[in-house]
N, C-alpha and C positions, 0 to 999 in steps of 0.2 A: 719888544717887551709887551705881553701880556695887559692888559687890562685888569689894577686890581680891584674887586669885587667887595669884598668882605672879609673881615680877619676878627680872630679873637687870640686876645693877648694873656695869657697868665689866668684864665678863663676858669671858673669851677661853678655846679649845680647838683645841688644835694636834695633829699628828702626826708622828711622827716628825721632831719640832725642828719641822715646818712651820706655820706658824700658819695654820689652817683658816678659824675667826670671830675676830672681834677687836670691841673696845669696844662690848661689847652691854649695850644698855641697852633694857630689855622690860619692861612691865605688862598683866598679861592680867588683864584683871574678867570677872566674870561676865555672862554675855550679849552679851558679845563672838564674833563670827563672822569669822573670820579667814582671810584666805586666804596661804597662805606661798608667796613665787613665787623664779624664780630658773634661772639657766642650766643645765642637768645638771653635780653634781659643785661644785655652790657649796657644798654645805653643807647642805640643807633637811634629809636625814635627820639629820645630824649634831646638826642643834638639835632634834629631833623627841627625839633620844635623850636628850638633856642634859634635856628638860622632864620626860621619862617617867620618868627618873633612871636610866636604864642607862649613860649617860657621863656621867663628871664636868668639870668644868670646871678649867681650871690654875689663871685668876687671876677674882679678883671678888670678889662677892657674889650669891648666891642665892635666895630665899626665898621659901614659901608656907608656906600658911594649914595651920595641924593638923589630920590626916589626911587631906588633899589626894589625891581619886583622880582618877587618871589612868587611861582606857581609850584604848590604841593601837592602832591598826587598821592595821599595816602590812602590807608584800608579803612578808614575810616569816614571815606566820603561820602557828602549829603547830596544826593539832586534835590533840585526847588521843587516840585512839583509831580507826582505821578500824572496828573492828567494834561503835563503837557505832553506835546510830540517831542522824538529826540531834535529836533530840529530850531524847536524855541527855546529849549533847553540848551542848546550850545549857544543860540543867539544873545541870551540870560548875559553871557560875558564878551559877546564883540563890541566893541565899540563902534567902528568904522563898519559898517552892515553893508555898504558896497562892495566888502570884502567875503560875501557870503558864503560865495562859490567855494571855500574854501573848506565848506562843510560838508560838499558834496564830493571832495578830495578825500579828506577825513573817513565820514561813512564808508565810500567803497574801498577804502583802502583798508578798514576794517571791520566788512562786512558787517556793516549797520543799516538799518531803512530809515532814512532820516525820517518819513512821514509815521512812524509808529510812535503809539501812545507808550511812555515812559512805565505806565501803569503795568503793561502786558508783554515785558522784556525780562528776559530770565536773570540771576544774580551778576551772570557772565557777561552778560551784552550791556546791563545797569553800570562795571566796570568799564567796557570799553568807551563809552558814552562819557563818563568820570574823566577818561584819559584823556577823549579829543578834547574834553574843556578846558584841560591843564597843557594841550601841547598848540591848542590854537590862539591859546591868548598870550600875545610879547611876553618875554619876561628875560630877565638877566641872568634868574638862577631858576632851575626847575628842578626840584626835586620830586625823585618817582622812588614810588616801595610798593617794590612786587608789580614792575608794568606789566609783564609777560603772561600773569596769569590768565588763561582763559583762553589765549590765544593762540591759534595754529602755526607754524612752519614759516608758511607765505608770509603772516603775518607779523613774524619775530622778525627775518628779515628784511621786509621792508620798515619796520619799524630802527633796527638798525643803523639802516642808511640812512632814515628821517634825521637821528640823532647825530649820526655824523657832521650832516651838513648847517646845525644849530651853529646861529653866534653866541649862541650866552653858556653859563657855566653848568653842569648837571652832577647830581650829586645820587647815587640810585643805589639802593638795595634791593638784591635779586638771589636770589636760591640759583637762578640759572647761571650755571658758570659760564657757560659757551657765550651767552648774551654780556656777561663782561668785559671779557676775555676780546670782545668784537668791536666793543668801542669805547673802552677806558684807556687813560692814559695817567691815572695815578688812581691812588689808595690811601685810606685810610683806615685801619685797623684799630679800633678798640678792645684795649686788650687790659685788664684789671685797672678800670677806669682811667684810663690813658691814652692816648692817640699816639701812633706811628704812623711814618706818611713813606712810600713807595711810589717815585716819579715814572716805575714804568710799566704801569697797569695791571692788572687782574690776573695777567699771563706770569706773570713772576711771584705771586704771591704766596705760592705752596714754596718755593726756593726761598724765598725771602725770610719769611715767618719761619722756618725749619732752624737757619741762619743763628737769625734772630733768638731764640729759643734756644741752642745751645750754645750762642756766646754768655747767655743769662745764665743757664746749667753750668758754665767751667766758673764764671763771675763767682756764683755762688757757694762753689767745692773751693775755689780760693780763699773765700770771705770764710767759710768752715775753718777750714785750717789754721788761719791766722786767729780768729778767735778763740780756739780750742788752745793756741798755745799762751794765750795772754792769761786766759782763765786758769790753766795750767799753772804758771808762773805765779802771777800772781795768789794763787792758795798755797804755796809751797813757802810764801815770803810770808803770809800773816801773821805767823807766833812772830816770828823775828825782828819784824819791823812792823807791830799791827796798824798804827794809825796811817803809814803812810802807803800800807799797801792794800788797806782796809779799803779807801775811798777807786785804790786801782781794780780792787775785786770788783764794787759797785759797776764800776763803769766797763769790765767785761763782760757781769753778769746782762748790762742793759743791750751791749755788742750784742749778748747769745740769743736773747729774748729778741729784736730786734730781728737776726739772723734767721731764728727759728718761724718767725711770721712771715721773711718773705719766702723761705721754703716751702713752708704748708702753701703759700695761696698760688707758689710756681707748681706743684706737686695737682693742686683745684684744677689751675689752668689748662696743664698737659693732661690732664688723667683719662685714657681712654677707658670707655665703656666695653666690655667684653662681653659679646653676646654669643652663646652655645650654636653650635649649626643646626639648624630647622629641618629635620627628617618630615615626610610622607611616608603614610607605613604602608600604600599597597603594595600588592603584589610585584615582584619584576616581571613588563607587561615590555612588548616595543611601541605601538602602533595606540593612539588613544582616541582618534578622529579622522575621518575621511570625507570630505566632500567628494561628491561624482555628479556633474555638470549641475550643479546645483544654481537656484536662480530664487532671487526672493526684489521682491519690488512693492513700493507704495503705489496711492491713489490706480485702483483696478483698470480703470478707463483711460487714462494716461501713464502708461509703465514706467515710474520714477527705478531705477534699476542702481540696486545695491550690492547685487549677486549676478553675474552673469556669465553661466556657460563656466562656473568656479569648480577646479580639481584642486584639493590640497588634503596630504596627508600630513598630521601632526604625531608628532611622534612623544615619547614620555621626555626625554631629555632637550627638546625645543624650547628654546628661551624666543616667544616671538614678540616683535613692537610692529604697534600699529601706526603707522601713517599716512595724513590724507588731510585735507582741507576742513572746514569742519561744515558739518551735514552732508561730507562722502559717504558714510554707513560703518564708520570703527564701532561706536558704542551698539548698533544693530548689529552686528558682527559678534558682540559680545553675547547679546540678548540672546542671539538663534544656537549660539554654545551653550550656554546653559538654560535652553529649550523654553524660554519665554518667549521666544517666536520661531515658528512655525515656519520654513521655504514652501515656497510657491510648487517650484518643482524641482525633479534632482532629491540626491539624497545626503543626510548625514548620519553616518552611522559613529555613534559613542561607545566607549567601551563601559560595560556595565560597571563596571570598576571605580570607574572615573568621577569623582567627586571635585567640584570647583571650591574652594573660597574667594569670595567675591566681595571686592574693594567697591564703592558704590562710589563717584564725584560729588553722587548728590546727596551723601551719609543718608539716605533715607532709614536707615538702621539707628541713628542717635535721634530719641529724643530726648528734646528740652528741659522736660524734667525731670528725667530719670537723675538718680545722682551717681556719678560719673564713676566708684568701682562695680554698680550695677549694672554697668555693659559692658562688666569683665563677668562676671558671677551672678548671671540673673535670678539665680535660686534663691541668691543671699551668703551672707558666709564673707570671713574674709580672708579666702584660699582660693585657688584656681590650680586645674591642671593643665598644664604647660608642658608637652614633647615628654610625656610620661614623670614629670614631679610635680609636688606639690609646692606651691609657690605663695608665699601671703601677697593678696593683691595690693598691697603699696610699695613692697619692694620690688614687681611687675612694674608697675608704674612708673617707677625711678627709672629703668633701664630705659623710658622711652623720655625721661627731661620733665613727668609730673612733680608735685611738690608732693609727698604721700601726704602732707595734712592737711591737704583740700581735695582728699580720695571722696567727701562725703556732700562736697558742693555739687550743684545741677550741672548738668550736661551745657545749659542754654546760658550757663557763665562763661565759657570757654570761648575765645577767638576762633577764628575759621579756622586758622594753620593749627592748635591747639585739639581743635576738633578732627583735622584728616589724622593727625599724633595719635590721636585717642584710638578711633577706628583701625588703622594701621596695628597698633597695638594689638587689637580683637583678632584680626582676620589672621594675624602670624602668633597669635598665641598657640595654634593646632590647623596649622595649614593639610588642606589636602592632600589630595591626588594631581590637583594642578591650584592655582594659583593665576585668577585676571584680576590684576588692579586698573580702574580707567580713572587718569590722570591721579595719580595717587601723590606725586611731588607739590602739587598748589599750594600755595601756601604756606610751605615748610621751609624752614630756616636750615642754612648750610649743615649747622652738627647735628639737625635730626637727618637731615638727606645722607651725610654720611651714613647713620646708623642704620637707614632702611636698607643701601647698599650694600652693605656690610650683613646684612642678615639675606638679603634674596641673593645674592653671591653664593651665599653656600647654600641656598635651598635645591635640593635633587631633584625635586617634579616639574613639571611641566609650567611655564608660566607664559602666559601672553599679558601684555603691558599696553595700554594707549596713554603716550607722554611726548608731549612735545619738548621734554628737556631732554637737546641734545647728546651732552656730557652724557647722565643715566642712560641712555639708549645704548652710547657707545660703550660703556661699564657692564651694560647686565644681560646686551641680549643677542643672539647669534644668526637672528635672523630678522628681516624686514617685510611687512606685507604694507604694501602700497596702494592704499585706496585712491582709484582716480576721478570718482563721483560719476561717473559713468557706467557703472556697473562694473567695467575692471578693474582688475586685482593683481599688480605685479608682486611676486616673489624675489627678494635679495637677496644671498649670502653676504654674514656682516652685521657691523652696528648701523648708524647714522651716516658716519662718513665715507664707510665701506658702500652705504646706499648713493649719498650723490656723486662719488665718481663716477658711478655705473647706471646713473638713472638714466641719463643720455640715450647714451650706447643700448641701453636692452627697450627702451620707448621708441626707438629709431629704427629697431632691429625689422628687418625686410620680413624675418618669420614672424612677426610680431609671436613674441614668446607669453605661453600660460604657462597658468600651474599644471596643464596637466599631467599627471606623472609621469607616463612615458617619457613625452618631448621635456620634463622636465630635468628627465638623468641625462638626457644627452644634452643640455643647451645650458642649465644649470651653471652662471660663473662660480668658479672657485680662487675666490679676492687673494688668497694667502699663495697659489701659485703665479696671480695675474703680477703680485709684486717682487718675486724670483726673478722670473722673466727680463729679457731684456724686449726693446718693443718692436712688437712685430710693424710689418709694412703697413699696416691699419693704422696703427696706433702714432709712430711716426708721422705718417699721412695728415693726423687729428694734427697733430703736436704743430705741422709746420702752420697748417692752416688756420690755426685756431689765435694768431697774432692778428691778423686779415682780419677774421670775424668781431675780436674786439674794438679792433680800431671801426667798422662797419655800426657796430651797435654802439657806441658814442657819440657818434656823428648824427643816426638815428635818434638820440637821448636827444642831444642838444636843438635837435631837428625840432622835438616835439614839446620841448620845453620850450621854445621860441612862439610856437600854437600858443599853448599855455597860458603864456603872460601876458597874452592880448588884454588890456582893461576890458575890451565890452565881450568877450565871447563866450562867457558865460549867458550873459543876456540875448547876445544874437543869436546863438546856433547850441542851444543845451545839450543837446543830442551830440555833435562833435566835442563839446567839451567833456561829458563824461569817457567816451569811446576815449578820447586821447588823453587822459586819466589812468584810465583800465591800460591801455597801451604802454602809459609810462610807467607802471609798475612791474608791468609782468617783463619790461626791459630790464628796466634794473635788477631783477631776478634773474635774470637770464646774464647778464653783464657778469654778475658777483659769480653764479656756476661756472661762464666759461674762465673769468680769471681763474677759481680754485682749481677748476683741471686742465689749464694750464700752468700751474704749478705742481700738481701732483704727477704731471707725466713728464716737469723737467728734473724734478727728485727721484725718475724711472730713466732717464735717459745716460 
């Protein structure tokens, strides 16, 4: 039996008179992983703050366990100090400082320089810094919203498995479904100020909620009908017997009224947005881009290499995602596309055609105090043209979750995820000829991510994406370009997971495969016949082996986790301690690929 945590009993929190949550009834035990879901504006922060104890609750009961910590990892985090280093900054909350070493687990594990000044770290890295302070100090219940953002691949990953191996309870809001889906083991859904609980995580919650949702629909065509006949009835009898069927009308009429409210707010709750499909009007062209041994590199006297020896033809109909570690060269990749930088050598020839709209991470396109339908309609006016109509811009704005009567508030009132909503809006309001958004998911809450989906799904041009949300990868985009921070650039066929079965296999490959086009038509996997297929003697070969190798690399984990917990070897030997660090992560990365493709080639066998 679980450890229990904290619970609230018959629980409710309102604002101003409005009642937010209502009849909350929660039990969080220990080793619960939880995912808290819900529409923007249900409520998620509002309970988040009620656990943390920063809001109180009006009516209920309360309780946990004595001295109950609580570390919240929200968007809304302070660091102490710009002019410390990140290093003092995390020490801000250790207690036990003999336990320092653990900051230098932390940083490399999320590419931090613990000796940098707080001052001179970009929004991204000021977040990661937020998150080692929330995951390095004990605590019973850790609440995180939005850990993922900022962070690459490697990083979500290992961040993952960090979580797995937690004793205390987690409670997390995440846009990333894939990051759920990977280490929840229940839910909870806010759903018209009400909580539903689902014990069997992330992975069943589109099943569950669907469920859920049409047993409410038949509930409700029942409750219709029976109503409909009481009020029936009952109007039929009031000449004839008025007083006493007078008081039975009253109490149908209060049935229908009744009836008729929770319809409308079921009717709020399912209502999908319908968004028109997003045309590009050039020309029908094939071919929009070409590299030919193309090479673009930093610092002249030391070749940091982002481009090397690169062939790729981009064609109009390429849905590409970008992946790579971060500071491989995706966002320069972008820059040298839409000719804000210049290759070293090699050539890229663009099709004159070819017009980008471009997603910016760093919104350098919103300011502050512009007021926010004037980075729909710079002119002024409150009309916009949109895919050849005219549109009044607040009803543009509804489609993307704006309030239209705060169309005339600043830009620099807006939240982050608020803010990427707004821009989002801009760059697909008259999309190109192609279409690069870099990381355009941050910060976005699950029904706007549906809606961007939902609109680049049907867009026809050409789009390249850098996003390290999994799910979106594997939804939008038909090819992968794999940045290795070394100047190579592997080429996928496929989303996401089409890429890690086959990252192995084509990084190991004896040709070491390019893009370049020739050896790319002959060598080029094609995923949709590789899963036909039954498995060849290769593949077999991986399959038998690949039990050996796991048992091999666990034994190696525990090898180096044994290093590890030495009390003084952080003090004695720093240098082996970080190496075996760097070691134990890139195992456990390596652990979680070979299990996945040893299950995806026993699902082929």
């Amino acid at each position: 039996m679980k450890q229990l945590l904290f619970s609230l009993k018959d629980g409710s929190v309102s604002y101003h008179k409005k009642e937010i949550l209502k009849e909350l009834d929660i039990n969080i035990h220990r080793k619960d992983f939880i995912a808290l879901v819900g529409k923007n504006g249900a409520g998620k922060s509002t309970l988040m703050n009620v656990i943390s104890g920063q809001h109180d609750i009006d009516a209920g009961e309360k309780w946990s366990i004595d001295n109950f910590a609580v570390n919240y990892f929200n968007q809304n985090f302070v660091l102490n100090d710009d002019n410390n280093t990140v290093e003092q900054e995390i020490l801000s909350v250790i207690k036990n400082q003999d336990n320092n070493y653990e900051i230098d687990i932390f940083c490399n594990n999320l590419s931090i320089d613990k000796n940098s000044l707080i001052k001179h770290l970009s929004g991204g890295q000021k977040r990661r810094v937020g998150l080692i302070k929330n995951l390095i100090k004990p605590s019973d219940l850790l609440l995180l919203d939005e850990p993922t953002n900022h962070l690459d691949l490697d990083t979500i990953v290992w961040l993952e498995n960090y979580l797995k191996k937690l004793d205390c309870a987690i409670l997390c809001v995440s846009h990333d479904r894939q990051f759920l889906k990977n280490f929840t083991n229940k839910i909870l859904w806010i759903d018209r100020s009400k909580i539903k609980i689902n014990y069997k995580g992330y992975s069943d919650f589109d099943n569950w909620s669907e469920t859920l949702l049409s047993q409410e629909e038949r509930e409700l065509q029942n409750r219709k009908q029976f109503v409909n006949l009481e009020v029936n009835w009952a109007n039929k009898g009031v000449k004839a017997r008025v007083k006493r069927n007078t008081r039975r009308l009253e109490q149908a009429k209060d049935l229908k009224e009744n009836l008729d409210k929770d319809i409308s707010e079921f009717k709020k709750a399912t209502k999908k947005i319908e968004i028109n499909q997003i045309y590009e009007n050039s020309k029908n062209f094939k071919n929009v881009a070409e590299f030919h041994n193309a090479e673009f590199y930093y610092e002249e006297n030391n070749k940091n290499f982002i481009l090397k020896n690169f062939n790729l033809k981009i064609s109009k109909k390429d849905r590409i995602g970008l992946l790579g570690g971060n500071g491989s060269g995706k966002t320069t990749f972008l820059k040298i596309l839409l000719n804000e930088l210049n290759l070293k050598s090699g050539t890229l020839k663009l099709r004159k055609e070819l017009e980008f709209s471009y997603f910016d991470q760093l919104r350098n396109d919103l300011k502050d105090n512009l007021p926010i339908k004037k980075v729909l309609v710079p002119s002024g006016g409150d009309y916009l043209k949109t895919q050849g109509k005219e549109r009044h811009v607040c009803s543009y704005l509804k489609d993307f979750h704006f309030d239209p009567s705060k169309a005339n508030d600043p830009v620099g009132s807006l939240s982050g995820g608020m803010k990427n909503r707004l821009l989002l809006s801009k760059v697909l309001s008259n999309p190109k000829s192609g279409l690069i958004l870099d990381e355009p998911t941050n910060d976005l809450d699950i029904d706007t991510l549906d809606l961007v989906e939902s609109i680049l799904s049907n867009y026809n041009g050409t789009l390249v994406v850098v996003s390290h949300n999994r799910d979106f990868l594997d939804k939008l985009v038909n090819k992968i370009l794999f940045f290795k921070g070394n100047g190579d650039v592997l080429l996928f066929n496929g989303g996401y997971h089409d890429f890690l079965k086959n990252k192995d296999l084509l990084e190991n490959d004896t040709n070491n495969y390019s893009q370049n086009e020739n050896k790319s038509e002959k060598k080029n996997i094609n995923l949709k016949n590789l899963h036909k297929k039954k498995l060849t003697f290769k593949l077999q070969y991986e399959l038998n082996n690949l039990p050996k190798q796991i048992d091999l690399l666990k034994e190696e984990i525990v090898h180096f986790e044994k290093i590890i917990e030495a009390p003084d070897l952080y003090k004695k030997d720093y240098e082996l301690f970080i190496s075996t660090t760097k070691k134990l992560g890139s195992l456990q990365i390596e652990l979680e690929n070979k299990e996945q493709r040893w299950l995806e080639l026993m699902e082929l066998n």
